[in-house]
N, C-alpha and C positions, 0 to 999 in steps of 0.2 A: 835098142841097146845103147844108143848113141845118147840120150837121154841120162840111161844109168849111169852110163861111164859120168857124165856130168854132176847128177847126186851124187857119187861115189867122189869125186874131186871136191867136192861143194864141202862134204861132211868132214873131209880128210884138215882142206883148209881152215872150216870152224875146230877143229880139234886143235890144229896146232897154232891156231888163234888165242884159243883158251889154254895154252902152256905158255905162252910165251906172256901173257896176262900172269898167268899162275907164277912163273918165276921171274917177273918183277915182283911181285909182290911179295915174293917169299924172300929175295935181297933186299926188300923195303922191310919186312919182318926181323932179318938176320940183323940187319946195321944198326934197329932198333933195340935191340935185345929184347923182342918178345918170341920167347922159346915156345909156348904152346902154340904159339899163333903158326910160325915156324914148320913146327911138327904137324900143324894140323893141314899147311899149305902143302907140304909136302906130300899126306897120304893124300891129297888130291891132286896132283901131280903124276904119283904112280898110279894112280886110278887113268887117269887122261891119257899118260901112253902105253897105257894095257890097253884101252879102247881103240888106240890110234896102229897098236901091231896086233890087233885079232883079227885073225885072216877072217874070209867073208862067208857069210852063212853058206853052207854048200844047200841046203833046201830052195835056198831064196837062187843061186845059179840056178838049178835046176828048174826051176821054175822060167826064171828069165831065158834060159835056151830053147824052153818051148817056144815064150813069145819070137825066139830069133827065127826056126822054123815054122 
């Protein structure tokens, strides 16, 4: 379990690694005036922290609490 919890920290970190990537470059985009570029950083952005608040698979729990017992 001890493990999980550490991917589960690992993934969480890589996510909000690649936002904080994501919105600089989307304020390197905005001062730019490139509007699509913008737009397009953006729906990758709400893609990044839809992924960062989806709660966790409950099949993949249930699985991991067998290996707990």
């Amino acid at each position: 379990m001890i493990s999980h919890d550490r991917d589960a920290t690992s993934v969480v970190n890589q996510l909000l690694r690649q936002i904080k990537i994501k919105e600089n470059q989307l304020k390197i985009a905005q001062d730019s005036n490139m509007l699509y570029v913008a737009q397009a950083l953006e729906t990758q952005l709400l893609e990044l922290r839809s992924q960062l608040s989806e709660p966790p698979d409950l099949e993949f729990q249930a699985l991991m609490s067998l290996l707990d017992d």
